[in-house]
N, C-alpha and C positions, 0 to 999 in steps of 0.2 A: 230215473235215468237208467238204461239201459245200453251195454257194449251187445251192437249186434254183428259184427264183422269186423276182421281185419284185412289191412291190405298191405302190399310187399309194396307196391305199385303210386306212390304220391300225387300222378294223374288219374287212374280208378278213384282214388280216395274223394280227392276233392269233383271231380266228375260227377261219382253218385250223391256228393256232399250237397253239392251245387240243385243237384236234379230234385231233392229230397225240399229243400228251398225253396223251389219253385213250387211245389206238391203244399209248400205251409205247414212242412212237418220239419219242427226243431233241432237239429240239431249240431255235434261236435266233432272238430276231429283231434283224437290226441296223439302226438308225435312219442312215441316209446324210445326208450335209451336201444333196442337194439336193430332201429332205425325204423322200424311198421307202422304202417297209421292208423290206430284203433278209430270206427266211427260208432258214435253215442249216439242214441237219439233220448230227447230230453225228460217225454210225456210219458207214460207210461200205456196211456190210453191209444198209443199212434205206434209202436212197439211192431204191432202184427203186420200191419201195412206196410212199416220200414223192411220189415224180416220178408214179405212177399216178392216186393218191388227188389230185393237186394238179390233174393232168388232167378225174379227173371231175369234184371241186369247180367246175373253170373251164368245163364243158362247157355248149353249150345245154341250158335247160327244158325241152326237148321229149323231151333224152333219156333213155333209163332212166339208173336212178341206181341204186347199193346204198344200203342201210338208212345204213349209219354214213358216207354224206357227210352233212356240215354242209348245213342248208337255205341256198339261196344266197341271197343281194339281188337287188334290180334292177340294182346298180352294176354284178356279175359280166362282163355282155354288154360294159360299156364300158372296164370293167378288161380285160379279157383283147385288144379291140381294139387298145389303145394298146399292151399284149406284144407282141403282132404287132408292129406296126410300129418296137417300142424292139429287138426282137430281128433284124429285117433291116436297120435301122441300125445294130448291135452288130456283126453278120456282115460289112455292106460295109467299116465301120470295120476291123475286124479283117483282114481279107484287102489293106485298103490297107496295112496300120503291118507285115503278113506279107513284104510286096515292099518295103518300103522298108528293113525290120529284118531280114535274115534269120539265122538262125542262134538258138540258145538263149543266155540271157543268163548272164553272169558277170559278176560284181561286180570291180570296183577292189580293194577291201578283200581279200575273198576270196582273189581272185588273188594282189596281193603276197604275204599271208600264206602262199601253197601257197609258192610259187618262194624267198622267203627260207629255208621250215624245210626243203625240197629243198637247196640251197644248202648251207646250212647241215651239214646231211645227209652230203652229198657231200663235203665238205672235211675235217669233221671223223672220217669213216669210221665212220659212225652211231655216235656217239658212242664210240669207240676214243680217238681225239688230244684228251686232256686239257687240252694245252698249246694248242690252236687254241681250246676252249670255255670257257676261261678266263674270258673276256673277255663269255661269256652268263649263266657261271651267276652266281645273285643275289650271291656273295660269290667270291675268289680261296679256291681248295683249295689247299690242301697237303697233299701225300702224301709220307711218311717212313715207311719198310720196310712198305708195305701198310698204313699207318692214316693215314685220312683225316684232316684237322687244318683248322680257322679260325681266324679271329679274329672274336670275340664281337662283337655291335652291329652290323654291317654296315658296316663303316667304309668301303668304297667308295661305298654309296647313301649315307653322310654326308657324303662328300666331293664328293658332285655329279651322282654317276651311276645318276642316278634309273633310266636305261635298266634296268637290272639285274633290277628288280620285273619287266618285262615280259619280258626276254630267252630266260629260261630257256623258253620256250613252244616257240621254235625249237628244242630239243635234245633227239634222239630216237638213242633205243640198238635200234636194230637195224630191219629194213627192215618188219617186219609193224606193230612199232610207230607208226613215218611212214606206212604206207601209211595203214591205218585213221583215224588220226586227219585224216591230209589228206583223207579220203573223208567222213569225219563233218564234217569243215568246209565242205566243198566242197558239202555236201546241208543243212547247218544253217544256215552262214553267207549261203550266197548266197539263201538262201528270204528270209530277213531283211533284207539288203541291197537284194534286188530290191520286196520290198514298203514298205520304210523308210527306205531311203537308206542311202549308203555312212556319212554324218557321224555316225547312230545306230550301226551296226553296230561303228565302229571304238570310240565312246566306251566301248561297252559290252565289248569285247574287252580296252581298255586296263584296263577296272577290273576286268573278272573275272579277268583277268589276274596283277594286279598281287596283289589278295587271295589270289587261292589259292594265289599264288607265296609270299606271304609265312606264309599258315598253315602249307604244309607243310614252311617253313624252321623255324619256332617249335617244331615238333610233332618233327621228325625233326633233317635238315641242309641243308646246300647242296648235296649232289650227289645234284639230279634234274631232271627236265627234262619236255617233253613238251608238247602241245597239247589231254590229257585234260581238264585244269581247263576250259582254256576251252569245251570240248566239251559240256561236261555244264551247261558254264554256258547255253550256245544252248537245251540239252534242256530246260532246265527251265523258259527264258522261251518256247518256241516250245509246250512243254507246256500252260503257261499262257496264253498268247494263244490256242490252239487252243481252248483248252476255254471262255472267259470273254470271247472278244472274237472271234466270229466273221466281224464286218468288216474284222480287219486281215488276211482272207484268207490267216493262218498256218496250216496245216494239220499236224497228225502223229497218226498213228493211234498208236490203244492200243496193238498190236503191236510199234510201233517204242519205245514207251514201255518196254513189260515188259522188251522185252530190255534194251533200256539198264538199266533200275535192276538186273537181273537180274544182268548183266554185272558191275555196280560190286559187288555182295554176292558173286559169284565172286572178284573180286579181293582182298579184305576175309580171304578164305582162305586166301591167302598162296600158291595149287595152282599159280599164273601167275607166282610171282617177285615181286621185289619192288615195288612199285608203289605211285605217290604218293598214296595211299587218299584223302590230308586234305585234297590238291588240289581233287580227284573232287570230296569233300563239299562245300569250300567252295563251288565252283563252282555245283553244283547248287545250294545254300541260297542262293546271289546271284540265281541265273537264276528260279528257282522264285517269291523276292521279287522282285526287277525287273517282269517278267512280269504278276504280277496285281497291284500297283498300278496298272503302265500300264495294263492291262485294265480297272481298275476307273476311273479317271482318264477313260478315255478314254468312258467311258458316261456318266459326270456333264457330260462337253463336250459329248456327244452330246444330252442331255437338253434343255441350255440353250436356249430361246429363240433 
């Protein structure tokens, strides 16, 4: 998804919205708090055509035009001067906050989250030292001549250690495992962090967390681990923000889509080992809801007066 214009003007907006529509090129308009109508287009692949056609829409009267631009207003001339000058305000802005900020942003959140399940990682010998990971996964194992054993109820999260719901995210069996999933956080988590804040990201971490940990305790056992659940949890809110809420500047193409859910019905086949399926799903059915409420939430505020 792509912001390729703004408009001052609520009839340009929806006018080129409209025209765009009829072309079979996707897209959104987002109403901004200081009254502008940003318009999105959704594909990433239909981008150039939006940004052309937006061109001659805004172009003088005088010049030729193709048949399927929208006829303009008289406002066109006065809208497009004020672009000019909102866009070389945008650029000086940008090249000051460039020398004052340098480098690409990472998140608070994010980051802990990488170096704890590293950490983690590393001590326990990607999940080898049973006796070190004790203490993450949701319930104490016992192992007696190769069979695994608990105790029913979670009598440690009844005893106070709530930690436990969330723990098990940190613990990863083998290095391809850690890598990917610190790579999917690292590109999911921090998109979200950096456009919403670390306070959202975490809360949302702590409860995707927490559920998927506990379904795929209910559904299976205690011995699994991993930062899957909350992966697919990111996927399916940033799925949804991309597609229903193009002003929170979430973006994720369809291509990063297919393969994720692609990836999760591979796993489902059991070809990859065993793997916490029920996590996966939870995760995703929290992310997928989270997502478009907020997205829907978040255009009803927009509407308001």
């Amino acid at each position: 998804m792509r912001l390729i214009g703004k408009f001052d003007d609520e009839g340009l907006a929806r006018t080129f919205s409209k025209h765009l529509n009829q072309l079979k090129i996707d897209n959104q308009i987002a109403i901004e708090p200081d009254g502008t109508y940003e318009l999105w287009v959704i594909w990433e692949d239909e981008v150039k055509r939006a940004e052309q056609l937006l061109s001659q829409f805004l172009s003088p009267p005088g010049e030729t035009e193709p048949r399927d631009i929208p006829p303009k207003t008289p406002k066109v001339q006065e809208h497009k001067q004020k672009e000019k000058q909102k866009e070389k305000k945008k650029e000086k802005e940008h090249q000051q906050k460039t020398h004052t900020s340098p480098g690409k942003f990472t998140g608070n959140v994010t980051l802990f989250l990488i170096i704890i399940s590293v950490m983690v990682g590393l001590f326990s010998g990607l999940g080898q030292n049973n006796s070190f990971l004790q203490e993450f996964f949701i319930t104490d194992i016992i192992s007696d001549g190769g069979i695994i054993q608990w105790h029913k109820g979670l009598p440690e999260v009844s005893a106070g250690e709530f930690w436990r719901l969330i723990t098990p995210i940190f613990v990863h069996f083998g290095f391809a495992h850690l890598f990917f999933n610190m790579l999917w956080l690292y590109t999911l988590g921090n998109m979200i962090e950096k456009r919403q804040g670390s306070l959202i990201l975490g809360i949302f971490i702590a409860v995707t967390a927490a559920a998927s940990n506990l379904a795929q305790y209910l559904v299976s056992s205690p011995y699994f681990g991993g930062m899957s659940g909350v992966v697919y949890g990111l996927l399916g809110y940033c799925w949804m923000k991309s597609k229903y809420d193009p002003g929170s500047k979430i973006y994720l193409h369809r291509i990063t889509v297919f393969m994720m859910i692609g990836w999760y019905f591979l796993c489902l086949t059991g070809l990859l080992g065993r793997m916490a399926n029920v996590a996966h799903a939870a995760g995703l059915i929290i992310g997928v809801a989270w997502g478009f409420l907020a997205s829907i939430q978040r255009k009803k505020t927009a509407k308001k007066p």
